[in-house]
C-alpha positions as CSV (number, residue, x, y, z in Angstrom):
1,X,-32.1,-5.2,-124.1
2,X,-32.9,-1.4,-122.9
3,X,-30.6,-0.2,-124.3
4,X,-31.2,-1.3,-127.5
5,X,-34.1,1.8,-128.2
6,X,-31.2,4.2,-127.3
7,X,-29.3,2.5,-130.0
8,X,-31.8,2.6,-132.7
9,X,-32.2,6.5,-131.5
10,X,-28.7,7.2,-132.2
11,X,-28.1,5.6,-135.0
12,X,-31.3,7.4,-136.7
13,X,-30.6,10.8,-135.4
14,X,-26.8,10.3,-136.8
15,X,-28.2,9.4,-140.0
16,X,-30.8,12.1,-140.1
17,X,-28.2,14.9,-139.6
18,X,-25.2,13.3,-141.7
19,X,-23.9,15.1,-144.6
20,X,-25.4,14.2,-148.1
21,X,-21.7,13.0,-149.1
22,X,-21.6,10.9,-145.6
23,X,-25.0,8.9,-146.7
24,X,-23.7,7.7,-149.8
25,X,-20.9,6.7,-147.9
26,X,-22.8,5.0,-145.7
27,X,-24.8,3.3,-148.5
28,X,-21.7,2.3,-150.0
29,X,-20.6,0.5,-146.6
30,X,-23.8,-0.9,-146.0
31,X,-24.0,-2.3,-149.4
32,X,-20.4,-3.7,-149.3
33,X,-21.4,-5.1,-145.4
34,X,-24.3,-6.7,-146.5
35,X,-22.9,-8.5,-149.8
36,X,-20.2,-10.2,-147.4
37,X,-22.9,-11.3,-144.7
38,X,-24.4,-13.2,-148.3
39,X,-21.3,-15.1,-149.0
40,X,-20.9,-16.5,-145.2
41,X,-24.3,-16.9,-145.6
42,X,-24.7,-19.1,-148.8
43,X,-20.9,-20.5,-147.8
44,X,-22.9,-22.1,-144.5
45,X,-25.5,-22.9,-146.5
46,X,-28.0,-20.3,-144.4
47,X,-30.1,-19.4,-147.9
48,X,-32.6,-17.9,-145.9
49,X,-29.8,-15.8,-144.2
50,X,-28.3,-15.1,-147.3
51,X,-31.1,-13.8,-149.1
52,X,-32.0,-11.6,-146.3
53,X,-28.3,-9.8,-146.7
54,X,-28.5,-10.0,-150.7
55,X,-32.2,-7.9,-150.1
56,X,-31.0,-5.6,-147.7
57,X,-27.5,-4.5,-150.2
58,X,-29.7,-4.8,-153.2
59,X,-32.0,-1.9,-151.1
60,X,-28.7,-0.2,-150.6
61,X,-28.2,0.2,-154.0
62,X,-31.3,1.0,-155.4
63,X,-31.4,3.7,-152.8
64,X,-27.5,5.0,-154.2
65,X,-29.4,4.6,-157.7
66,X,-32.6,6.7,-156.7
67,X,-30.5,9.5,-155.2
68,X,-28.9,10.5,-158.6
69,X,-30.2,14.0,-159.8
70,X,-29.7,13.2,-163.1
71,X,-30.6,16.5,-164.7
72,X,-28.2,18.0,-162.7
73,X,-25.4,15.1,-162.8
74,X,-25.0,14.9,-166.1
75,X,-22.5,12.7,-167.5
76,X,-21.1,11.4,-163.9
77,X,-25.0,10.7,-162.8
78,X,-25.8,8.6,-166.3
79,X,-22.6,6.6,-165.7
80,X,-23.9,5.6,-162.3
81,X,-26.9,5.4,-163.1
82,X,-25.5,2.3,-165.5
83,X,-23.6,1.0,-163.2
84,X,-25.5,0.6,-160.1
85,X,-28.0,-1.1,-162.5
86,X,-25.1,-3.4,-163.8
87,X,-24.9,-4.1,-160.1
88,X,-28.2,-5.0,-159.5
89,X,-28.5,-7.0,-162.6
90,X,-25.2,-8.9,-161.8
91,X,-26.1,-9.7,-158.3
92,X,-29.4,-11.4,-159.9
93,X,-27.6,-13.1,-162.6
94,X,-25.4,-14.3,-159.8
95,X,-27.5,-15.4,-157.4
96,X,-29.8,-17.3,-159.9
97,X,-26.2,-19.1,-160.8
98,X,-24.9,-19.6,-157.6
99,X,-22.1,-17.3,-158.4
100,X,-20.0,-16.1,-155.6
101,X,-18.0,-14.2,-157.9
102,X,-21.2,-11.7,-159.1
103,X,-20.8,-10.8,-155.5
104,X,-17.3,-10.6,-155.7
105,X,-17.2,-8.1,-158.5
106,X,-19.9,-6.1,-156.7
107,X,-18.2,-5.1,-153.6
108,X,-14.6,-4.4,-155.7
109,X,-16.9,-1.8,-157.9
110,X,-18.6,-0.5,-154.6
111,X,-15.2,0.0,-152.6
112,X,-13.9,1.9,-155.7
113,X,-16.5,4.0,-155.5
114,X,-16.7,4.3,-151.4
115,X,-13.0,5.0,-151.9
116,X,-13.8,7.8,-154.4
117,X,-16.5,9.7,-152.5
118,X,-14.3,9.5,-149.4
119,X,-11.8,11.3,-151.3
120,X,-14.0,13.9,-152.3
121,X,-15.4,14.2,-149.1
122,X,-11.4,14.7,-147.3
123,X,-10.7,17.2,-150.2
124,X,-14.2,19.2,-149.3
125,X,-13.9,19.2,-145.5
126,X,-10.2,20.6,-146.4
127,X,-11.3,23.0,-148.4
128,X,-13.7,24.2,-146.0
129,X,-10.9,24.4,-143.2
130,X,-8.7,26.5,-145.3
131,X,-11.5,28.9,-146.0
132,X,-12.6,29.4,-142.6
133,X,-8.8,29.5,-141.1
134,X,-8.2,32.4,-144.1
């Protein structure tokens, strides 16, 4: 148990100091962690537990859909924008059915994405390597 402030600590301060890219990574992974906690949860009938998890990845991707700059994004930012609502509307329209396959569809889109800005982020940090090396 005393360790469990140091924890917090570290996990904040890696937060507070990650790279933009690196928190919508995270956001991504917590989203996609989350939505899989709901499915054991509803699968063990825990409801209580499993709306808890479907809150917390719902927060996840709200939080993705408030960090668009959408002046600035344009046409990439809009398209988000659309889809993490899509998301959020799915997941309701799922749970309300009982519907483990809203879920389902959920994480595939939010590993597609995760997959995408990892991508990104590799070809960036290369990029930065090669200009500092040259």
């Amino acid at each position: 148990m005393m360790y469990s402030g140091g924890i917090q600590t570290y996990r904040t301060n890696h937060i507070l100091t990650a790279d933009p890219r690196r928190l919508i990574i995270l956001c991504y992974e917590g989203a996609i962690d989350q939505l899989m906690i709901a499915k054991k949860k509803y699968l063990a009938k825990d409801y209580e537990g499993k709306s808890k998890a479907l809150s917390k990845a719902q927060d996840f991707i709200t939080e993705l859909l408030c960090s668009l700059n959408l002046e600035q994004g344009g046409v990439i930012a809009k398209n988000l924008k659309a889809l993490y609502n899509y998301m959020l509307t799915r997941l309701l329209q799922g749970d309300l059915a009982r519907d483990l396959n809203a879920y389902e569809e959920v994480i595939g889109m939010l590993k597609d994405l995760k997959g995408a800005w990892e991508s990104l982020s590799d070809l960036q940090s290369s990029e930065r390597r090669r200009a500092a090396a040259g």
